[in-house]
C-alpha atoms as one frame of an Amber mdcrd trajectory, in Angstrom:
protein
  -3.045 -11.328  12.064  -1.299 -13.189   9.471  -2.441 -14.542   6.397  -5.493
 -12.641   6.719  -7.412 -11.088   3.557 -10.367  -8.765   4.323 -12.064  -7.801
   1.744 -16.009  -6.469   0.533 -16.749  -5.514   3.691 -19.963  -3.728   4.459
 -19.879  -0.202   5.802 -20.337  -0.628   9.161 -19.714   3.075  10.145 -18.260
   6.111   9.473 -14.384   5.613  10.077 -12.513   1.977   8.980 -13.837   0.373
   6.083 -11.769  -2.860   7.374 -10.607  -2.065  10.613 -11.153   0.825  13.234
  -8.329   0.939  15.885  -9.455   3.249  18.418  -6.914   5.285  21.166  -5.262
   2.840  23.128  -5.989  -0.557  21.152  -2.872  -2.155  18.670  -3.218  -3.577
  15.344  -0.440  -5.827  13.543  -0.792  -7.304  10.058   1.791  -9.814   8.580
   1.441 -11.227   4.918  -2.188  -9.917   4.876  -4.339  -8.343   2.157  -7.022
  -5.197   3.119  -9.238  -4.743  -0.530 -12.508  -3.756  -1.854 -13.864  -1.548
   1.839 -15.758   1.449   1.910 -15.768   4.385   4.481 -18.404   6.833   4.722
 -16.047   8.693   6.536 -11.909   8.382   7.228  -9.881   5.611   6.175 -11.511
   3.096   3.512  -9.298  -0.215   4.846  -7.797   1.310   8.040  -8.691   4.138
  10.565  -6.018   4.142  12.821  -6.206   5.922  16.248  -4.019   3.692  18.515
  -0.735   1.777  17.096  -1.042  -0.206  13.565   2.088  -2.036  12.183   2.224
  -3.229   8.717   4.870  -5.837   7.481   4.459  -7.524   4.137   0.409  -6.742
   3.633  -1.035  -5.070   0.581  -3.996  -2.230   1.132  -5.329  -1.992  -2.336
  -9.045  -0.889  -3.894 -10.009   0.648  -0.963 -12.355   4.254  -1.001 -13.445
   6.245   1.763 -15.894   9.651   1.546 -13.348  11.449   3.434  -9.776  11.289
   4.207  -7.609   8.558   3.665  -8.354   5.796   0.626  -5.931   3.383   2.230
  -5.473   4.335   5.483  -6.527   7.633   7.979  -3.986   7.839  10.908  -3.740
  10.179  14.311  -2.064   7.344  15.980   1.281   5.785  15.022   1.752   3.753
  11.956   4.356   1.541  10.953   4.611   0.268   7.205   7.287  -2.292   6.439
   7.789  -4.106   2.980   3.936  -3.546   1.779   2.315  -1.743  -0.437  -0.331
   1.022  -0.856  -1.884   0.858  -4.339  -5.447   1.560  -6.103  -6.599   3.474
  -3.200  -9.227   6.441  -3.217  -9.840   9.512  -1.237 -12.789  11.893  -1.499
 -10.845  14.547   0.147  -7.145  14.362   1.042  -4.499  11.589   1.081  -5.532
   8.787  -1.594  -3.283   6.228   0.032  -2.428   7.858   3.110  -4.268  10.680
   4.956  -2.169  11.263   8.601  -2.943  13.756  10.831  -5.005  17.278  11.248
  -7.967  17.323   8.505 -10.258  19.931  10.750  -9.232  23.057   9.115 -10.197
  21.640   5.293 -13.943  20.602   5.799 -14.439  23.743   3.546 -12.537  21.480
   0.850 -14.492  18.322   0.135 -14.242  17.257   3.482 -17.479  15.559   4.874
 -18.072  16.042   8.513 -19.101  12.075   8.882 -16.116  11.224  11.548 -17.317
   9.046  14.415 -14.381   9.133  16.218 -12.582  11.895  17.779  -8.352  12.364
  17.205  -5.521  12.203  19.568  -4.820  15.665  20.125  -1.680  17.800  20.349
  -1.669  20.391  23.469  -2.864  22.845  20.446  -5.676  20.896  20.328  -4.493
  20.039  16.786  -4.542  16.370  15.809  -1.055  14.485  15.243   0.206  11.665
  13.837   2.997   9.511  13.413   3.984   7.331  10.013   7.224   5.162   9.354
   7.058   3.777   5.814  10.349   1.137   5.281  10.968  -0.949   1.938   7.236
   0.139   0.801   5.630   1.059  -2.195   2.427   3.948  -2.522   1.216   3.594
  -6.010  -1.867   4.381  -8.241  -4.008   6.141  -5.825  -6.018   8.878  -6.076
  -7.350  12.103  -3.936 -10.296  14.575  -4.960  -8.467  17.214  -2.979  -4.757
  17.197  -1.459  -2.045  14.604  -1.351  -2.853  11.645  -4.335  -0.184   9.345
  -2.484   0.202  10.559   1.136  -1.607  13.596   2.902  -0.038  14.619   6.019
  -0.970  17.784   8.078   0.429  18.623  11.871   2.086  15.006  12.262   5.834
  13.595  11.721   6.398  11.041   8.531   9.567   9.333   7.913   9.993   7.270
   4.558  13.562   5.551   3.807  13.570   2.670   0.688  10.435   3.378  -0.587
   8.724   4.388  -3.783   6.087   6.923  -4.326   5.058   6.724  -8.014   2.220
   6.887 -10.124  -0.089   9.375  -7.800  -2.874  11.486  -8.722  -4.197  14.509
  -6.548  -7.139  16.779  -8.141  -5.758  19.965  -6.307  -1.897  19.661  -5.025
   0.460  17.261  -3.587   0.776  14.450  -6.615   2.942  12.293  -4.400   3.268
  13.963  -1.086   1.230  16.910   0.027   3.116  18.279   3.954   1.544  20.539
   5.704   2.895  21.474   9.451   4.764  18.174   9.011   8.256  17.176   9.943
   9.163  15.293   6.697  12.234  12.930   6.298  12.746  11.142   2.990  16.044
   8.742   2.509  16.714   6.748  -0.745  13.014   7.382  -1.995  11.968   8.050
  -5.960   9.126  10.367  -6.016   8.163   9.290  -9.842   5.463  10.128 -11.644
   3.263  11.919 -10.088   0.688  14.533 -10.729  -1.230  17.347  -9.256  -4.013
  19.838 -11.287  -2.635  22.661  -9.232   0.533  22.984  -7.363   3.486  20.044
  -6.455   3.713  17.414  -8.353   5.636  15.377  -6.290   5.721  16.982  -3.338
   4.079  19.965  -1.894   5.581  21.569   1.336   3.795  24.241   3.312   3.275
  25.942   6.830   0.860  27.570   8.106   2.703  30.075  10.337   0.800  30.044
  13.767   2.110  29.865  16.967   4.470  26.993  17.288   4.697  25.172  21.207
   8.215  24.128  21.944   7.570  20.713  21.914   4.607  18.283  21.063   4.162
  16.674  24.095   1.750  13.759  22.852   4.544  12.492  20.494   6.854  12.658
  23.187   4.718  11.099  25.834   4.465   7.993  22.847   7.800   7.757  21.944
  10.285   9.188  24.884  12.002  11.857  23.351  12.203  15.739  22.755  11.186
  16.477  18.835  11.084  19.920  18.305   7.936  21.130  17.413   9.403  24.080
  15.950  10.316  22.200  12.900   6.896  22.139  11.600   6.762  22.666   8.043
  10.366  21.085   7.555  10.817  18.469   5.107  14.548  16.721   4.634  15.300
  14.629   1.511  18.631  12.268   1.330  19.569  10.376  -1.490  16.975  10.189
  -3.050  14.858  11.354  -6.804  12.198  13.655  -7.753  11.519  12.163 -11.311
   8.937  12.951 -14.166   6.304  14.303 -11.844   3.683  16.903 -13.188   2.177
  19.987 -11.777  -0.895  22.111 -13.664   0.465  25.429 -12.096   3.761  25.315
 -10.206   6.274  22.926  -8.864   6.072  19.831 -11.042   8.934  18.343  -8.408
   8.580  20.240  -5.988   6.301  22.926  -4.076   7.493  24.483  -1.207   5.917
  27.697   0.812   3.412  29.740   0.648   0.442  28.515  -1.565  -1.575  31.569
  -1.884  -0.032  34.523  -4.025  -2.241  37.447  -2.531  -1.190  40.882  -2.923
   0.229  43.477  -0.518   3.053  43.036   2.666   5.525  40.114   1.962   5.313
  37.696   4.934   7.659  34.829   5.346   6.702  31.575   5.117   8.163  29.039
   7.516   8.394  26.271   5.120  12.253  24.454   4.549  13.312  21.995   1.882
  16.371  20.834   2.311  17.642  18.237  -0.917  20.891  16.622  -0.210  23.035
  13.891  -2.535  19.571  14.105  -4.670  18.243  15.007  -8.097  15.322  16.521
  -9.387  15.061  16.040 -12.892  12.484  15.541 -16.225   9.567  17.226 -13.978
   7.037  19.293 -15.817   4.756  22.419 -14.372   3.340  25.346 -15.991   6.313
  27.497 -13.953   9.270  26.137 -12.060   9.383  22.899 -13.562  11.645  21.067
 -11.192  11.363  23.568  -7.851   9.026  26.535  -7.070   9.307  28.619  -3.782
   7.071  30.832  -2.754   8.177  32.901   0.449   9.310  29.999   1.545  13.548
  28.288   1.904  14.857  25.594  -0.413  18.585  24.456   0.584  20.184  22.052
  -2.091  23.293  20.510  -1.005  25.050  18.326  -3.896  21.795  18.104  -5.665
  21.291  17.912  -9.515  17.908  20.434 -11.041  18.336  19.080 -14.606  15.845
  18.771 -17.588  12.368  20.074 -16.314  10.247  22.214 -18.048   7.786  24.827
 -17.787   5.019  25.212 -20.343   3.605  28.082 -19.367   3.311  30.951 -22.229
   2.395  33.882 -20.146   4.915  36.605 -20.604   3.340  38.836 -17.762   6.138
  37.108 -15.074   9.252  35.012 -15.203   9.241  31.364 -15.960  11.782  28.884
 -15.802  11.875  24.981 -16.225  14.286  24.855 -13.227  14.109  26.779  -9.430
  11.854  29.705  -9.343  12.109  31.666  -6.503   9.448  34.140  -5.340  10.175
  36.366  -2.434  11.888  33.033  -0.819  15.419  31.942   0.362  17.211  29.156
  -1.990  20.785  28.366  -0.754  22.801  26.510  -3.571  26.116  24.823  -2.279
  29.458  24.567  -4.892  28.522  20.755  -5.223  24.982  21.334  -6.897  23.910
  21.889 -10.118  20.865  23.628 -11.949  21.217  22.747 -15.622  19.282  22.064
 -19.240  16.098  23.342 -18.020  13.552  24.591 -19.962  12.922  27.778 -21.088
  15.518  28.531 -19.053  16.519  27.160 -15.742  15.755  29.729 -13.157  13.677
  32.542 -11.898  13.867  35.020  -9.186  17.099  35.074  -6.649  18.841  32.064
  -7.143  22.208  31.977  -6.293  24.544  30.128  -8.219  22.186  29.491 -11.006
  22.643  30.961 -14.816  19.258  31.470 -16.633
């Protein structure tokens, strides 16, 4: 549909302030312009439940009641040389919400959803997002994920900028949960989160994982392991001047509850490679915080973040803090000119 511009549309139902793709059904915008709708439910410009490809179109001053200012996807969405900006969320994902959003109606969620989800053999809803060349900007999420939300689905961004974010609980820029999450040559900048993440927040949830997820396969032909759940991969790319209230003002990876008693694992990875993560501010691990969680950084720079927090009853570092976690630091990386100091817990490699 190029050229088109859709805007002040009425709410015409719950999901799709602009357009509703339902299972099945294909949507392709060139050099368009989605502004100004309104869901009641998922998805203020978009609800996508089929196949929507983007090139060159703008989603901007969009709200919807639930998830997803921009756009809600369970389908598979492809973004190409567009941009996400001024978009509003009630609950999760101010730009984007992809994926699972059953297990948060107990955090703003509003059970208004006309339209029910692909589903994984789980019986957990899954989605699939390629963002290329693309720019998710100035939106904003009452709950999770200010830029992109993503829970139980697979999101790959290369050449793209996240900046300028907002999420009320965690997730400034990205908030992954259950996701396979690849980011090459992106700059998370800017970003913040009341809580935990300001750039991006990584978690799992630790159920039972099926070998593979079957729907994704059946869509695209091959054999993605569902095991990696909870994974997220970033290449080449920079974790800049983001802002977390509590922890992880880059990055938050692991376990977000801290409840006492038996230490259990959480499957969460971030793996940083050829990347920095630098000038980030949180009230503890200023650049990185894991929590039970693994953090790998391969030829990665952790350099002037800061923690402001002033309680002397634990450890605090501007840098990596690691809490009953795994973080693997290669001869090539370096944590340095953090503030107070730059790290906290087990971190190999690193001098406080």
């Amino acid at each position: 549909m190029p050229g088109a511009d859709w805007s002040s549309k009425p709410d015409e139902g719950a999901d799709g302030g602009a357009v509703l793709v339902k299972r099945g059904g294909t949507l392709n915008l060139e050099d368009s312009k989605l502004a100004h709708n309104n869901a009641s439910g998922n998805g203020g410009a978009i609800a996508n439940f089929g196949r929507t490809v983007l090139e060159r179109t703008t989603i901007e001053d969009n709200h919807a009641k639930g998830n997803g200012g921009g756009i809600f996807n369970t389908g598979v969405l492809k973004i190409k040389e567009s941009r996400i900006t001024n978009n509003t969320a009630g609950a999760n994902g101010g730009g984007i919400a992809n994926g699972d959003t059953k297990e948060h109606k107990d955090s703003h969620e509003p059970k208004t959803s006309t339209y029910e989800p692909k589903l994984t053999i789980d019986n957990r809803a899954t989605g699939t997002v390629e963002i290329t060349k693309s720019t998710i900007s100035h939106n904003t999420a009452n709950g999770n994920g200010g830029g992109i939300y993503t829970n139980n689905g697979f999101v790959d961004i290369s050449f793209a900028e996240i900046k300028d974010n907002t999420a009320c609980d965690s997730g400034g820029g990205i908030y992954a949960k259950d996701t396979v999450l690849h980011l090459k040559k992106v700059t998370v900048e800017n970003n913040k989160a009341s809580n935990d993440g300001g750039g991006i927040f990584n978690t799992a949830t630790n159920k039972k994982k099926n070998d593979k997820d079957k729907s994704y396969n059946d869509e695209h032909g091959d054999d993605r392991d569902h095991n990696q759940r909870g994974s997220a991969t970033i290449d080449d790319s920079a974790i800049t001047a983001n802002n977390a209230g509590r922890r992880g003002g880059g990055i938050f990876n692991g376990d977000p509850d801290f409840i006492p008693g038996p230490v259990k694992d959480n499957d969460a990875i971030v793996t940083l490679r050829h990347s920095k993560v630098e000038n980030n501010t949180a009230g503890n691990g200023g650049g990185i915080f894991n929590n039970r969680g693994t953090v790998r950084l391969i030829d990665t720079k952790v350099k002037k973040n800061t923690a402001n927090d002033t309680n002397k009853a634990y450890d605090v570092a501007g840098g990596v803090v690691n809490n009953d976690g795994t973080v693997k630091v290669d001869d090539e990386s370096i944590i340095t000119d953090n503030d107070p100091r730059n790290c906290a817990g087990k971190v190999p490699g690193c001098f406080a």
